[in-house]
C-alpha positions in Angstrom: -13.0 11.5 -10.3 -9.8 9.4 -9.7 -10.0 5.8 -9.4 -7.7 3.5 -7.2 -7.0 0.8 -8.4 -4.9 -2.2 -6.2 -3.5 -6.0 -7.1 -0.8 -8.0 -6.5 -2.0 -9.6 -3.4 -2.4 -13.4 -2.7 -1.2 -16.3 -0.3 2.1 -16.3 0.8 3.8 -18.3 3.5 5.3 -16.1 6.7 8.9 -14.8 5.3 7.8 -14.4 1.5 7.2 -11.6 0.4 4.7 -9.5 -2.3 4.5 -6.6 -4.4 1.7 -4.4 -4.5 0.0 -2.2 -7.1 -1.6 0.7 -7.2 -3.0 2.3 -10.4 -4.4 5.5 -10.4 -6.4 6.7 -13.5 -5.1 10.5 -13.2 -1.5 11.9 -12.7 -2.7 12.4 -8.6 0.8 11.5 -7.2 2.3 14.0 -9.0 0.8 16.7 -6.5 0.0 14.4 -3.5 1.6 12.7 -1.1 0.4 9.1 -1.0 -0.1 6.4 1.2 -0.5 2.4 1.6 -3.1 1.4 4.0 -4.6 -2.0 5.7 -7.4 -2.9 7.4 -7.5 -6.6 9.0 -11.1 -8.5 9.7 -12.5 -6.4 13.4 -9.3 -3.9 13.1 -9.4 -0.2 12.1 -7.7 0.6 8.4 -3.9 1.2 9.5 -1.8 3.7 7.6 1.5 1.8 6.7 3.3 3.4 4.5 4.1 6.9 3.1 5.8 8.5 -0.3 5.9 12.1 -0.3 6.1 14.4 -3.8 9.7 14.6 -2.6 10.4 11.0 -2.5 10.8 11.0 0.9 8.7 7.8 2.7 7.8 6.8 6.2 6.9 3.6 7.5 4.9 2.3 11.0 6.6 1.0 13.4 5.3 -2.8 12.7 6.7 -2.4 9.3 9.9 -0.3 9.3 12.5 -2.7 8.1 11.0 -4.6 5.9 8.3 -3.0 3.7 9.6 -0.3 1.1 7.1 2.0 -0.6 7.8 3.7 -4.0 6.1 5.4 -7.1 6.1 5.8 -10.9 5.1 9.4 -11.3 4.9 9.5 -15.0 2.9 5.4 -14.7 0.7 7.3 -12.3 1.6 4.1 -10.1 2.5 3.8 -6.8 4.0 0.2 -5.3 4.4 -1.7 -2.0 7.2 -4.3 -1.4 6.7 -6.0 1.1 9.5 -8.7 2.5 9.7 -10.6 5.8 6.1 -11.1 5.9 4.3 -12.1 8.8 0.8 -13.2 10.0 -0.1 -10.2 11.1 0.7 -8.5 8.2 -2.8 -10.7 6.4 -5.3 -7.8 6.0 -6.6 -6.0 2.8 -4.5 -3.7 1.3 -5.4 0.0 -0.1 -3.9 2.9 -1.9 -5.1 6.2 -1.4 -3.8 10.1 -0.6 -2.8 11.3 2.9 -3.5 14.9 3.4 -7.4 14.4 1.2 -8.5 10.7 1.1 -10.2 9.8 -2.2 -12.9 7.4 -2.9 -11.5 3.9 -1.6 -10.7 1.5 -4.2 -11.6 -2.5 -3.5 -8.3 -3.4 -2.2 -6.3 -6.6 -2.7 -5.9 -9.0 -0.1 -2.4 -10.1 1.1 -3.1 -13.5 3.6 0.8 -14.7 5.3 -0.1 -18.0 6.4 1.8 -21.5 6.3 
């Protein structure tokens, strides 16, 4: 069983910007392409952000630009900066796999507000 583990959120006013965390107890990302995810109060989860085993990412649309995702393969840690932020962009945040979602982990909560 691989646990998720997420931090880094917090308040931050609308331009700042944050850097996740994700901790994962085994060496996962080595084999898996992984993903950020967000799910805001009344909206589905949103995948945001993709690193493949390659190193290759993709972003959505709403955050192409300005949030970069990356990894420490041998940390088993995966990260999430995040610049330019804006109100919408409050949510909680998650880590997990893309093609075979594990157990979710409790998130972190990023809130952009002035």
């Amino acid at each position: 069983q691989v646990l998720l583990v997420e931090s880094g959120g917090g308040l931050v006013q609308p331009g700042g910007s944050l850097r996740l965390t994700c901790a994962a107890s085994g060496r996962i990302f080595s084999f898996n392409d992984m993903g950020w995810y967000r799910q805001a109060p009344g909206k589905q989860r949103e995948l945001v952000a993709t690193i493949a085993t390659t190193g290759r990412s993709n972003y959505a649309d709403s955050v192409k630009g300005r949030f970069t995702i990356s990894r420490d393969i041998v940390k088993n840690t995966a990260y999430l900066q995040m610049n330019s932020l804006k109100p919408e962009d409050s949510a909680v945040y998650y880590c997990n796999l893309v093609d075979k979602l594990l157990s979710w982990g409790q998130g972190t909560q990023v809130t952009v507000s002035s």
